[in-house]
Backbone and ligand atoms as CSV (ligand in chain L), in Angstrom:
chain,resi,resn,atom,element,x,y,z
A,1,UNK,N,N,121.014,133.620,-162.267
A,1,UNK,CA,C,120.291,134.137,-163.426
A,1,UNK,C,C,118.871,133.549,-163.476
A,2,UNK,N,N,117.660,134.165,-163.454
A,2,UNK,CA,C,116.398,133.968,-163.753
A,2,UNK,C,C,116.245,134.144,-165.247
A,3,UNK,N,N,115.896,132.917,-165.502
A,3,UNK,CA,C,115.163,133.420,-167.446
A,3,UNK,C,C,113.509,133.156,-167.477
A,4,UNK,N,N,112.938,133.739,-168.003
A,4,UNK,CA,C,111.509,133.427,-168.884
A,4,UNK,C,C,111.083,132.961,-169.629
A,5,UNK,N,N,110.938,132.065,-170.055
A,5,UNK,CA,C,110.691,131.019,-171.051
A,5,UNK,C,C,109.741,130.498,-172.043
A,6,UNK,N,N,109.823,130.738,-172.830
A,6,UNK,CA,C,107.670,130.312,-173.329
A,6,UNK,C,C,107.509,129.346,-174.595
A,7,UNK,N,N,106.891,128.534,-174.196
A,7,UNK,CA,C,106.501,127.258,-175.428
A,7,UNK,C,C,105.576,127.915,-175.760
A,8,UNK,N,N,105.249,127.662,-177.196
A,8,UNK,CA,C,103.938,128.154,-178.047
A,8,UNK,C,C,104.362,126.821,-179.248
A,9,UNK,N,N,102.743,126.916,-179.700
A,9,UNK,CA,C,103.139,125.740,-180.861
A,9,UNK,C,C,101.510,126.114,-181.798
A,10,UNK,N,N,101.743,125.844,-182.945
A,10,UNK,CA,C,100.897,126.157,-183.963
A,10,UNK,C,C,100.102,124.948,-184.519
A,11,UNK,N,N,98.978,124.895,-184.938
A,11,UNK,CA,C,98.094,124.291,-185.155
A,11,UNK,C,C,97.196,124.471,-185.956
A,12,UNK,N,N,96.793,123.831,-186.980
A,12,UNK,CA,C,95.436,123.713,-188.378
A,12,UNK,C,C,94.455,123.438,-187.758
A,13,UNK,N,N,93.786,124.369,-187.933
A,13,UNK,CA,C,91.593,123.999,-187.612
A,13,UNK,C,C,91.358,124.833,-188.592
A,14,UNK,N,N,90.379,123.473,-189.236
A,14,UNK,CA,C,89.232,123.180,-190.650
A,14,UNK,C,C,88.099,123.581,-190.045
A,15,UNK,N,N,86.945,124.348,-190.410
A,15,UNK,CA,C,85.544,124.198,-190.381
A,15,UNK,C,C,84.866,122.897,-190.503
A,16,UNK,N,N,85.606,122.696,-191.539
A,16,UNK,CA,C,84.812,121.309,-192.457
A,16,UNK,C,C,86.063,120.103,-192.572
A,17,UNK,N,N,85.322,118.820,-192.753
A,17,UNK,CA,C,86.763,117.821,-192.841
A,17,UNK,C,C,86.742,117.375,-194.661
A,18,UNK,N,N,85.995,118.589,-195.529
A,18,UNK,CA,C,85.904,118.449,-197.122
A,18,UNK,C,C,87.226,118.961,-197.004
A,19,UNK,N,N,87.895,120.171,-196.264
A,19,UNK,CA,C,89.189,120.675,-196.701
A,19,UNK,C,C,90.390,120.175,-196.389
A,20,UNK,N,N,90.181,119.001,-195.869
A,20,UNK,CA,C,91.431,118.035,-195.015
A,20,UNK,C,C,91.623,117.026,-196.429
A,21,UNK,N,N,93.246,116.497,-196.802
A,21,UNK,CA,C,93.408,115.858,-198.061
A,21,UNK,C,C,92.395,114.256,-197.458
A,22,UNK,N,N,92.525,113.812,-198.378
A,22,UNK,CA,C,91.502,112.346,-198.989
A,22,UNK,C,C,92.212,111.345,-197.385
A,23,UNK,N,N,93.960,111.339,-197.788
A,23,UNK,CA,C,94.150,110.270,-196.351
A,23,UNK,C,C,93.284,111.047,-195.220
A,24,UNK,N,N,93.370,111.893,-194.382
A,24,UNK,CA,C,93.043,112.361,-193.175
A,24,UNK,C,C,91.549,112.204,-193.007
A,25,UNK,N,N,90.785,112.690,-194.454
A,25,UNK,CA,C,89.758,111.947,-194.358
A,25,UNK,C,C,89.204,111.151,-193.832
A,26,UNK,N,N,89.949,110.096,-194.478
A,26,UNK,CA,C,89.850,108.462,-194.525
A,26,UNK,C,C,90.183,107.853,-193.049
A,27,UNK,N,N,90.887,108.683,-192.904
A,27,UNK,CA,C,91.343,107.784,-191.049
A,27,UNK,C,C,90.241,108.697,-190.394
A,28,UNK,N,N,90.069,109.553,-190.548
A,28,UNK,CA,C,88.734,110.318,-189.395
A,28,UNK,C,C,87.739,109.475,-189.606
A,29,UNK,N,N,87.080,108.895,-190.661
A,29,UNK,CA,C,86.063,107.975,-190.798
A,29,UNK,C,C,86.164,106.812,-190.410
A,30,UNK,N,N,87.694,106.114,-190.407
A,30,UNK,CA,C,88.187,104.940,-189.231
A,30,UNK,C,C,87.481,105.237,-188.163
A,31,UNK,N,N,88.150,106.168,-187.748
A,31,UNK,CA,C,88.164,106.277,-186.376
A,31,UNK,C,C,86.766,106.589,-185.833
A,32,UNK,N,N,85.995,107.234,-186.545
A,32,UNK,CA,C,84.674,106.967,-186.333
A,32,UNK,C,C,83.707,105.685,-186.503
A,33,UNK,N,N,84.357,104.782,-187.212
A,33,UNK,CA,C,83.594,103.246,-186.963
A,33,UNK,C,C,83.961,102.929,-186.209
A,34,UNK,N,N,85.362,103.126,-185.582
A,34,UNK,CA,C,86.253,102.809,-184.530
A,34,UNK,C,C,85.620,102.724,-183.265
A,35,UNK,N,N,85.133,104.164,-183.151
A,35,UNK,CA,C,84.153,104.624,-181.828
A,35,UNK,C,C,82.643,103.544,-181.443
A,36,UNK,N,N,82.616,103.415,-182.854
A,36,UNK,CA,C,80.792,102.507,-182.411
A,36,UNK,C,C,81.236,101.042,-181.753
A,37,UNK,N,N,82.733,100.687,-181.779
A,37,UNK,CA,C,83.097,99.816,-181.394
A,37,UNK,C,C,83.334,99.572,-179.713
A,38,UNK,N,N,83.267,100.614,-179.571
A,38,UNK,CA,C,83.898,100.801,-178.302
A,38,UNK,C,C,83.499,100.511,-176.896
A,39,UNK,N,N,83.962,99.808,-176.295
A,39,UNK,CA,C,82.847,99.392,-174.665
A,39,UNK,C,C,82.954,100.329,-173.371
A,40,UNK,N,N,82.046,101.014,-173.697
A,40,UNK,CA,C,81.466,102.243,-172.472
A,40,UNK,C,C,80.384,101.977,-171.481
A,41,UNK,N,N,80.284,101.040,-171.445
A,41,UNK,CA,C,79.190,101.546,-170.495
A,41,UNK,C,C,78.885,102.556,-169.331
A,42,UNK,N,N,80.170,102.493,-168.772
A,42,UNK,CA,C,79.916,103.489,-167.522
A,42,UNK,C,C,80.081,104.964,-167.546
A,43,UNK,N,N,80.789,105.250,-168.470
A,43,UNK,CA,C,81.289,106.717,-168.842
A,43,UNK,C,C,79.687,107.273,-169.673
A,44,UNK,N,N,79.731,106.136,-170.707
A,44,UNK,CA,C,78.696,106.590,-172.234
A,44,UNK,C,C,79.408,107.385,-172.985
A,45,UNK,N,N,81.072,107.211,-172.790
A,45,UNK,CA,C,81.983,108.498,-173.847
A,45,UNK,C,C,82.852,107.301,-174.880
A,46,UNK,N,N,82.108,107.753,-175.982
A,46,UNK,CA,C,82.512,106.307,-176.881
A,46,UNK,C,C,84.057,107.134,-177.649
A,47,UNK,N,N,85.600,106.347,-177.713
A,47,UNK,CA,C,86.150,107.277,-178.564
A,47,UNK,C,C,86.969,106.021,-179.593
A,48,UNK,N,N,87.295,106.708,-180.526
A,48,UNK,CA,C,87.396,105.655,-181.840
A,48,UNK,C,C,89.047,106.380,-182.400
A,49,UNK,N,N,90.244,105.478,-182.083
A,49,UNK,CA,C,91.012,106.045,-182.755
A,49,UNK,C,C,91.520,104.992,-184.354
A,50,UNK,N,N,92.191,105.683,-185.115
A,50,UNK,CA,C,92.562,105.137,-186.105
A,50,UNK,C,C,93.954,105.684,-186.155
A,51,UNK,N,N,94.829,104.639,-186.864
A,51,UNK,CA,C,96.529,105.054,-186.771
A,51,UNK,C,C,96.937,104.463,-187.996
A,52,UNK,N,N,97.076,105.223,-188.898
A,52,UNK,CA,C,97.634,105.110,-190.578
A,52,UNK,C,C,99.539,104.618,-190.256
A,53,UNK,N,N,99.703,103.621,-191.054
A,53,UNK,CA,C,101.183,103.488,-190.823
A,53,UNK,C,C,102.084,103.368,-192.333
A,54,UNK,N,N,103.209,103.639,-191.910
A,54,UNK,CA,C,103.749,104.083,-193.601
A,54,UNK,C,C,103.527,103.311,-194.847
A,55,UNK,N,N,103.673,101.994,-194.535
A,55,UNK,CA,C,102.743,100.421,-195.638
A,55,UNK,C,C,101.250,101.160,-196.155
A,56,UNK,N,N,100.758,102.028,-195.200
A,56,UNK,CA,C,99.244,102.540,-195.582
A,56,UNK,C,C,98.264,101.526,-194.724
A,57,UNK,N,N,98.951,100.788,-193.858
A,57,UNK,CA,C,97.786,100.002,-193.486
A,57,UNK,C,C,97.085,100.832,-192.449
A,58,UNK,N,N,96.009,100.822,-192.351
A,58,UNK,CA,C,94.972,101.469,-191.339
A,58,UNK,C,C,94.915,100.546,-189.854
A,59,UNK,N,N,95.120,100.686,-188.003
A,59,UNK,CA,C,95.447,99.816,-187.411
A,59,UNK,C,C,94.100,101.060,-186.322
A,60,UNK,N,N,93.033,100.138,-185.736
A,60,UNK,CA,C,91.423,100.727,-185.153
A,60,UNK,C,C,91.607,100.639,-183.849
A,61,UNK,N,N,91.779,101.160,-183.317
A,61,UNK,CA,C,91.420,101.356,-181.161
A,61,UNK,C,C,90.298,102.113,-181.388
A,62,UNK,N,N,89.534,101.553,-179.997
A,62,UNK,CA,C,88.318,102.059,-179.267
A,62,UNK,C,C,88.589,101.881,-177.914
A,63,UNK,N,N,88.062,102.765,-176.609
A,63,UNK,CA,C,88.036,102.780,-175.430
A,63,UNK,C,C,87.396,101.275,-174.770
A,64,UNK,N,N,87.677,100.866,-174.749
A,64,UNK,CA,C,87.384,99.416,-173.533
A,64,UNK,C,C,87.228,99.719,-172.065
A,65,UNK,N,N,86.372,99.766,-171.447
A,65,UNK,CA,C,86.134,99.950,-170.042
A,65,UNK,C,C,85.741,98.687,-168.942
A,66,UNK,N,N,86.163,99.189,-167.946
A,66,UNK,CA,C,86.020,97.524,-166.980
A,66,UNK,C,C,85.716,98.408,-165.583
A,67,UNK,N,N,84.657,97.132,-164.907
A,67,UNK,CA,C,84.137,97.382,-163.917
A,67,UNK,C,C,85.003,98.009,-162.771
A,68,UNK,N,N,86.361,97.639,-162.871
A,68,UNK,CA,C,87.478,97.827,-162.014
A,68,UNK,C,C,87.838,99.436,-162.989
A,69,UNK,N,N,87.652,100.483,-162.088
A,69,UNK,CA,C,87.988,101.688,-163.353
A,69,UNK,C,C,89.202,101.395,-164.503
A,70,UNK,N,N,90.063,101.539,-163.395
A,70,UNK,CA,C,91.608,102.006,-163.696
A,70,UNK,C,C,91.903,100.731,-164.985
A,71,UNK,N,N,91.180,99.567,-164.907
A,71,UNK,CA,C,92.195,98.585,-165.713
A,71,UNK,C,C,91.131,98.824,-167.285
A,72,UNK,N,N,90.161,99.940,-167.097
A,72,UNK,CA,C,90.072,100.041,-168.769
A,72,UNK,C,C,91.313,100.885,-169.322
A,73,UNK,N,N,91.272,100.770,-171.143
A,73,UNK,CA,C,92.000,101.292,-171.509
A,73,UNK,C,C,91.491,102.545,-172.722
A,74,UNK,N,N,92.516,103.291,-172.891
A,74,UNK,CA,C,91.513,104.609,-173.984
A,74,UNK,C,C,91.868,103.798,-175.500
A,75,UNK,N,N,91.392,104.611,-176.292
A,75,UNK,CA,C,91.350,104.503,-177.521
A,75,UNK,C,C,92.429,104.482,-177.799
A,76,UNK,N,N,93.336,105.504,-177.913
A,76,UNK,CA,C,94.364,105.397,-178.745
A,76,UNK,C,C,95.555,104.700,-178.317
A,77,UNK,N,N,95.738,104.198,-176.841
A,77,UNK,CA,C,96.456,103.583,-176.247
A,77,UNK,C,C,96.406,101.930,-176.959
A,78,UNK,N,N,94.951,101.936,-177.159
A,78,UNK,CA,C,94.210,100.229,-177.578
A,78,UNK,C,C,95.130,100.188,-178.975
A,79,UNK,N,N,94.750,101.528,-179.589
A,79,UNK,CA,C,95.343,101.407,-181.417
A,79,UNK,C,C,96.412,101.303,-181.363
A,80,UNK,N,N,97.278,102.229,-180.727
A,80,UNK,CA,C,98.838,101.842,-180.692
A,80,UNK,C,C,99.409,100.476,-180.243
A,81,UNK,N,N,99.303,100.147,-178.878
A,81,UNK,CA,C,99.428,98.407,-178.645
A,81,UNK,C,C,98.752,97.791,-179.827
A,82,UNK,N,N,97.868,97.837,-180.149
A,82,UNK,CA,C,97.687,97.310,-181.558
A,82,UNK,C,C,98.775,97.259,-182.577
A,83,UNK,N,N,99.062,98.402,-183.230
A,83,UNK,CA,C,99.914,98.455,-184.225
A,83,UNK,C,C,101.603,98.142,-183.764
A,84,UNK,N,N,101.912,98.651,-182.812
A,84,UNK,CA,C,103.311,98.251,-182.271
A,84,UNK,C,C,103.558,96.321,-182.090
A,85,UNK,N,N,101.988,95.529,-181.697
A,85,UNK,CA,C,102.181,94.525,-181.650
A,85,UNK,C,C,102.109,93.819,-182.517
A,86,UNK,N,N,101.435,94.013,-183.720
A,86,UNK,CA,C,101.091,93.403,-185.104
A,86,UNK,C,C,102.224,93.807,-185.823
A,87,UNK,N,N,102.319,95.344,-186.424
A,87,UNK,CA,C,102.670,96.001,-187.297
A,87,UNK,C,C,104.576,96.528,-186.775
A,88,UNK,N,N,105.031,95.680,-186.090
A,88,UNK,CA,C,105.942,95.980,-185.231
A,88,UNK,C,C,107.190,97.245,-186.307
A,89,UNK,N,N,107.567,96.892,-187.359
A,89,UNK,CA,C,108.707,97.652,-188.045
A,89,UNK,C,C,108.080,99.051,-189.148
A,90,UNK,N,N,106.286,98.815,-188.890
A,90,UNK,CA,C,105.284,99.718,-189.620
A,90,UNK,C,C,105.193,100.917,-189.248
A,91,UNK,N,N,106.155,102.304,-188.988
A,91,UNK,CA,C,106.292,103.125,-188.623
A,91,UNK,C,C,104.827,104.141,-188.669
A,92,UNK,N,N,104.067,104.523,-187.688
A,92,UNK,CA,C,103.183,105.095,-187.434
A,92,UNK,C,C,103.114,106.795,-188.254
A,93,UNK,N,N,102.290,107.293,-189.104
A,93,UNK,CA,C,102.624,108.733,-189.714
A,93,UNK,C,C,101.481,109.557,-188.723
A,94,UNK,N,N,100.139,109.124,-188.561
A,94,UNK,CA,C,99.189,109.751,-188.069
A,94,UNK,C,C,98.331,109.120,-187.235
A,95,UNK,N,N,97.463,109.309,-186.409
A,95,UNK,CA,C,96.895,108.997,-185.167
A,95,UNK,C,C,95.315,109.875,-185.395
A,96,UNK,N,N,94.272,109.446,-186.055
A,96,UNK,CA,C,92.974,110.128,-186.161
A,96,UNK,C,C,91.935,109.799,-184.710
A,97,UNK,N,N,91.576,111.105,-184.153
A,97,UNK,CA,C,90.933,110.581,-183.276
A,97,UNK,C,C,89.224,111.090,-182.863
A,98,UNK,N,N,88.083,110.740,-182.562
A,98,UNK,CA,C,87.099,110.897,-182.626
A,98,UNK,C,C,86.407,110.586,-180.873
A,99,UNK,N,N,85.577,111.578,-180.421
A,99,UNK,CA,C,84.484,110.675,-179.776
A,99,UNK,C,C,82.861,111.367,-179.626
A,100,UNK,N,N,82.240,110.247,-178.833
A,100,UNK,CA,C,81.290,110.775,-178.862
A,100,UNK,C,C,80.401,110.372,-177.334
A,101,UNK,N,N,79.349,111.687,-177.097
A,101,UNK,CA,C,78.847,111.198,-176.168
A,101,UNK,C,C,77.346,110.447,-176.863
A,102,UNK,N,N,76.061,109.848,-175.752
A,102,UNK,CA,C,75.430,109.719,-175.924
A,102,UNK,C,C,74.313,110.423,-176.987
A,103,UNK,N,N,75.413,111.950,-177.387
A,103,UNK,CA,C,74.287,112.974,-178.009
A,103,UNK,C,C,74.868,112.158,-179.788
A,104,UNK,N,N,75.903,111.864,-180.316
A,104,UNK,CA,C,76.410,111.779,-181.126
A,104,UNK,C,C,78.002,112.477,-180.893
A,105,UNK,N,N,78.425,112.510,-182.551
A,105,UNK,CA,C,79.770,112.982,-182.282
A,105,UNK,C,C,80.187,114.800,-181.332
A,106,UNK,N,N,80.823,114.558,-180.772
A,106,UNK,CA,C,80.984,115.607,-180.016
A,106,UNK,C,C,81.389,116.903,-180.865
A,107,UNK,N,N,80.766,118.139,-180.441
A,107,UNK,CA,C,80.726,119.157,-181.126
A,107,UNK,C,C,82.671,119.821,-181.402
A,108,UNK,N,N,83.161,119.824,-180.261
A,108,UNK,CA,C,84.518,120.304,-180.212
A,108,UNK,C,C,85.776,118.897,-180.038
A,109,UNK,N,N,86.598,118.600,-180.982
A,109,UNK,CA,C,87.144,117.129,-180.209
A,109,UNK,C,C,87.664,117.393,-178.964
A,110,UNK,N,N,87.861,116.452,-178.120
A,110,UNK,CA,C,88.577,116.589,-177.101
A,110,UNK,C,C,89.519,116.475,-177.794
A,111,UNK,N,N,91.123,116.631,-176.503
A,111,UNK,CA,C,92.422,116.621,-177.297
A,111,UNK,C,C,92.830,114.884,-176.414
A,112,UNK,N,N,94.031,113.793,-176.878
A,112,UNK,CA,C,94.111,112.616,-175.852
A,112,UNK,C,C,94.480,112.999,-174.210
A,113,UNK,N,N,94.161,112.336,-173.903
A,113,UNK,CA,C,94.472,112.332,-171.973
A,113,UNK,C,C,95.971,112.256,-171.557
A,114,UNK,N,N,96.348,112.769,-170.816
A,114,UNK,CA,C,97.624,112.676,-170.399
A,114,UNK,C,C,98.466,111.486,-170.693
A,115,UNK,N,N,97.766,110.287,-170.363
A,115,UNK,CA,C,98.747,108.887,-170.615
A,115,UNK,C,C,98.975,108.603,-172.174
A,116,UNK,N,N,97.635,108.680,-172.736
A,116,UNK,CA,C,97.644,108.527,-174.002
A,116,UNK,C,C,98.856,109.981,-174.708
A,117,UNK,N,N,99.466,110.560,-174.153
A,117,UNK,CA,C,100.050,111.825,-175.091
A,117,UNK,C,C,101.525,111.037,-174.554
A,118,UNK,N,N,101.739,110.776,-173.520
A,118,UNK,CA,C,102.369,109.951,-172.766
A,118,UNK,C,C,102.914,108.636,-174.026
A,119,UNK,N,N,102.102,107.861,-174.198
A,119,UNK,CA,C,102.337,106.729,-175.040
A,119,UNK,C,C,102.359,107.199,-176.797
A,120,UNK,N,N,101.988,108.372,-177.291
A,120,UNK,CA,C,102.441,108.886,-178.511
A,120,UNK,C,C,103.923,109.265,-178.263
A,121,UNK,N,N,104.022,109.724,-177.437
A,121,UNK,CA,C,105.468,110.388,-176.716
A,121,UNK,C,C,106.312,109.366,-177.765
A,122,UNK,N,N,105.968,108.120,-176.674
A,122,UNK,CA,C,106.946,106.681,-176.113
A,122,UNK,C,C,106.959,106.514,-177.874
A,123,UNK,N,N,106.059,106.396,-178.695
A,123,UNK,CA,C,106.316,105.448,-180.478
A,123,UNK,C,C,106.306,106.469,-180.912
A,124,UNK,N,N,106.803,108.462,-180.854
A,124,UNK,CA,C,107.456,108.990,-181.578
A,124,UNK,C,C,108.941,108.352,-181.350
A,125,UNK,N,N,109.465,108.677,-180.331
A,125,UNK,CA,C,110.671,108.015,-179.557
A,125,UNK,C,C,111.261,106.592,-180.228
A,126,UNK,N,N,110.212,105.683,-179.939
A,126,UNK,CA,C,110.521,104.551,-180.453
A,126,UNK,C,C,110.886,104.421,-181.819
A,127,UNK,N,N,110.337,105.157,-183.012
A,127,UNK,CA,C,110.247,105.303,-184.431
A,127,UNK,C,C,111.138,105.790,-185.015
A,128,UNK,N,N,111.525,107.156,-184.531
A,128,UNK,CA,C,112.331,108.279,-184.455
A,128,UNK,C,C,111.280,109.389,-185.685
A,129,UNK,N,N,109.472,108.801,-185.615
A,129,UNK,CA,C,109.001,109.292,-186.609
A,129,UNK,C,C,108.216,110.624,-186.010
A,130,UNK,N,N,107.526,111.317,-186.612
A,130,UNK,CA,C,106.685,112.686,-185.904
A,130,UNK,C,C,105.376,111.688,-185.792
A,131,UNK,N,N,104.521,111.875,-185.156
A,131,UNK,CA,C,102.967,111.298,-185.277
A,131,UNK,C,C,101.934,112.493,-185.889
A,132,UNK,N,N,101.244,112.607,-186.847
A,132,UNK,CA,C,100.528,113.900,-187.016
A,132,UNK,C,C,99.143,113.384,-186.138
A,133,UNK,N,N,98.268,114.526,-185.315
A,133,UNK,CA,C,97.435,113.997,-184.936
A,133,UNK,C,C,96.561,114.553,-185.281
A,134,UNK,N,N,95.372,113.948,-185.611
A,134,UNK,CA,C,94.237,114.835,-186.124
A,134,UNK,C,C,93.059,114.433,-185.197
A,135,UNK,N,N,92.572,115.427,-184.539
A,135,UNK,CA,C,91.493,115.724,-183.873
A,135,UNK,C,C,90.000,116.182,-184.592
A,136,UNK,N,N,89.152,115.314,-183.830
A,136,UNK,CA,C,87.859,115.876,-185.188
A,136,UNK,C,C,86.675,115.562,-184.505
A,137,UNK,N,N,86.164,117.085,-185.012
A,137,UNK,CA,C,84.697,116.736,-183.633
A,137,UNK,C,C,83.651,117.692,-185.436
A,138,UNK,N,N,82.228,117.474,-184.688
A,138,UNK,CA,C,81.361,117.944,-185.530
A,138,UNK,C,C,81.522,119.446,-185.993
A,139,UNK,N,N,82.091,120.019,-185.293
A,139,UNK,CA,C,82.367,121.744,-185.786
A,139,UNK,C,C,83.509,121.797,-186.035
A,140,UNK,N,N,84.548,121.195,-185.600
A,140,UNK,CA,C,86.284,121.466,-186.351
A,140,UNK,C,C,86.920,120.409,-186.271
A,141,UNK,N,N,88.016,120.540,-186.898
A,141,UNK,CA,C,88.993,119.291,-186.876
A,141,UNK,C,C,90.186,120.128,-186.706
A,142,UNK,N,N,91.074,119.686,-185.587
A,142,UNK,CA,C,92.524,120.210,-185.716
A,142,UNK,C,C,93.519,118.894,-186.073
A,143,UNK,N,N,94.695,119.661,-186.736
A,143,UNK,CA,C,95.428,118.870,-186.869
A,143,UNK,C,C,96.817,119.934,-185.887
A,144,UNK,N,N,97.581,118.603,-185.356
A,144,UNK,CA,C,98.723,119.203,-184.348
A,144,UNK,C,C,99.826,117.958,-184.886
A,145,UNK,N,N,101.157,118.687,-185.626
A,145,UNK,CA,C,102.307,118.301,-186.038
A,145,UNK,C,C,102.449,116.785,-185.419
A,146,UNK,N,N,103.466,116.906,-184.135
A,146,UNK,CA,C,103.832,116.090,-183.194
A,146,UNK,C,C,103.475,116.085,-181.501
A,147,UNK,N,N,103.368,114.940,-181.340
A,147,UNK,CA,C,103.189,114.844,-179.820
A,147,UNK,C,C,103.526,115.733,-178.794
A,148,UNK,N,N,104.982,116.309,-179.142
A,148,UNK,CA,C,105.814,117.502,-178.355
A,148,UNK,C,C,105.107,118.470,-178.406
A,149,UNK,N,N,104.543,119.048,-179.285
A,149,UNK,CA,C,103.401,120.633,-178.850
A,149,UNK,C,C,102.232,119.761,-178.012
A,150,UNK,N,N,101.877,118.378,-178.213
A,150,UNK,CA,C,100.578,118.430,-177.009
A,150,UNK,C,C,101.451,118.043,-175.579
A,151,UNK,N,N,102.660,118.168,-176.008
A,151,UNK,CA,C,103.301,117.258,-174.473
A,151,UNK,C,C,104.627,117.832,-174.332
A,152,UNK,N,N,105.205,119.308,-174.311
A,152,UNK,CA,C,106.190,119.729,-174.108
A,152,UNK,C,C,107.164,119.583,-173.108
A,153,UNK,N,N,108.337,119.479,-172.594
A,153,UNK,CA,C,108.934,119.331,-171.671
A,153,UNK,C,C,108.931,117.522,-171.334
A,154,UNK,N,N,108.971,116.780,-171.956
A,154,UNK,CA,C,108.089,115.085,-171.492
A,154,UNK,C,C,109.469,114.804,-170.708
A,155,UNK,N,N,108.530,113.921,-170.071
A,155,UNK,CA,C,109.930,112.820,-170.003
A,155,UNK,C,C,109.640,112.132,-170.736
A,156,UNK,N,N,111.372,111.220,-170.615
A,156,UNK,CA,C,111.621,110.591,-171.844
A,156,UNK,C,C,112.866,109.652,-171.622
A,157,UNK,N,N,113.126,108.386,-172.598
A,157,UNK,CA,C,114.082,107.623,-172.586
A,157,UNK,C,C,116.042,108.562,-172.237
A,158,UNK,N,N,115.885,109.998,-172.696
A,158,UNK,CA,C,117.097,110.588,-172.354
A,158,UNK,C,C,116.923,111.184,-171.062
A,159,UNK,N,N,115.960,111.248,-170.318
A,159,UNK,CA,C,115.534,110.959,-168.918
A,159,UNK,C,C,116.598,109.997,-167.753
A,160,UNK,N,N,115.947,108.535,-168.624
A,160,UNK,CA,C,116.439,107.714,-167.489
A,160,UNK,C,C,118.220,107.525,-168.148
A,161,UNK,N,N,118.396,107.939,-169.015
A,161,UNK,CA,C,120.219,107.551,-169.329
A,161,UNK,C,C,120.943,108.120,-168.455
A,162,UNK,N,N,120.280,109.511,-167.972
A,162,UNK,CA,C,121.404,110.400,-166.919
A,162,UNK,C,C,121.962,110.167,-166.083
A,163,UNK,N,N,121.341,108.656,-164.998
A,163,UNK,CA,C,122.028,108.500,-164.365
A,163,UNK,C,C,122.791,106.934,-165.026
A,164,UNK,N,N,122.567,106.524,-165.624
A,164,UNK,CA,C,122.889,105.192,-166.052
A,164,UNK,C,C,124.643,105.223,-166.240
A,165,UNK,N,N,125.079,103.805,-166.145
A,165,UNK,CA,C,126.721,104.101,-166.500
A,165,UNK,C,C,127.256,104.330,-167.447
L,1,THU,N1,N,89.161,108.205,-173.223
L,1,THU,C1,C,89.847,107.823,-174.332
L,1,THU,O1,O,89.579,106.762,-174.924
L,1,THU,N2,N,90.832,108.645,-174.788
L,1,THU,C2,C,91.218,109.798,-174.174
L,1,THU,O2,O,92.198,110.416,-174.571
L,1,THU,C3,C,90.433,110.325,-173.059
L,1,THU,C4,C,89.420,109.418,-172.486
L,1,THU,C5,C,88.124,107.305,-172.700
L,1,THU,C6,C,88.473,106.656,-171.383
L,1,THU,C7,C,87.125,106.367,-170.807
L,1,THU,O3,O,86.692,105.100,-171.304
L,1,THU,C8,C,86.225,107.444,-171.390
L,1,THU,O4,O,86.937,108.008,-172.484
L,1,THU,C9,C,85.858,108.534,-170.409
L,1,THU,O5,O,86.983,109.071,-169.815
């Protein structure tokens, strides 16, 4: 039997971030101080995440880069090891993310990089919580539910059980 199959997943884009409630706001503007923080030199792609956790505490990643490529790290990878290491039982609700090039904030957001969707994956998993993510560039802001519409099919901890005893 051959079947056909099709993921689709739905998604909020704002014009403006006046129509996004007061929290989402508030972490997009994290995450934009977040960004000025950030050590680029070699790229010049500054990105600033912010990660709201259920206490309400606000927990800041920025991209860190090193002469050796591979051993910098992205933004939101930085915020999460952040909050998982501090905030360990502080269940994560949202993940705000921002960047910018040398021009200022970028017109369209990018969406996170493979590893980074990768490691939202891993602390939905870990939590058993959804992550909302909000994306936000100078012309729109999307917001996308959970990690699973940016990362369908993942692997995952029910992955490695299959073969286990
Ligand atoms: N970067 C992030 O911080 N997050 C992403 O999801 C994509 C890329 C960083 C890594 C690197 O420092 C720079 O942006 C250019 O790739």
């Amino acid at each position: 039997m051959i079947r056909t199959k099709n993921i689709s997943f739905s998604y909020i884009e704002y014009d403006n971030t006046e129509e996004l409630n007061a929290d989402d706001r508030e972490l997009i503007l994290e995450a934009r101080e977040s960004a000025l923080n950030a050590y680029a030199p070699y790229s010049k792609f500054r990105v600033g995440a912010a990660v709201r956790l259920e206490s309400g505490i606000i927990v800041r990643g920025a991209n860190v880069e090193n002469a050796a490529f591979p051993s910098g790290i992205c933004a939101e990878r930085s915020a999460l090891s952040n909050s998982v290491s501090n905030h360990h039982n502080d269940k994560p609700l949202a993940i705000a993310i921002v960047s910018m090039t040398e021009d200022g904030l970028c017109d369209d957001p990018p969406s996170p990089c493979g590893n980074c969707r990768q490691v939202i994956a891993e602390e939905e998993s870990r939590t058993g919580n959804q992550i909302k993510i909000i994306l936000s560039g100078r012309n729109k802001t999307m917001i996308v539910n959970s990690i699973s519409d940016l990362l369908p099919l993942q692997f995952s901890k029910k992955n490695l059980r299959v073969n286990l005893p």
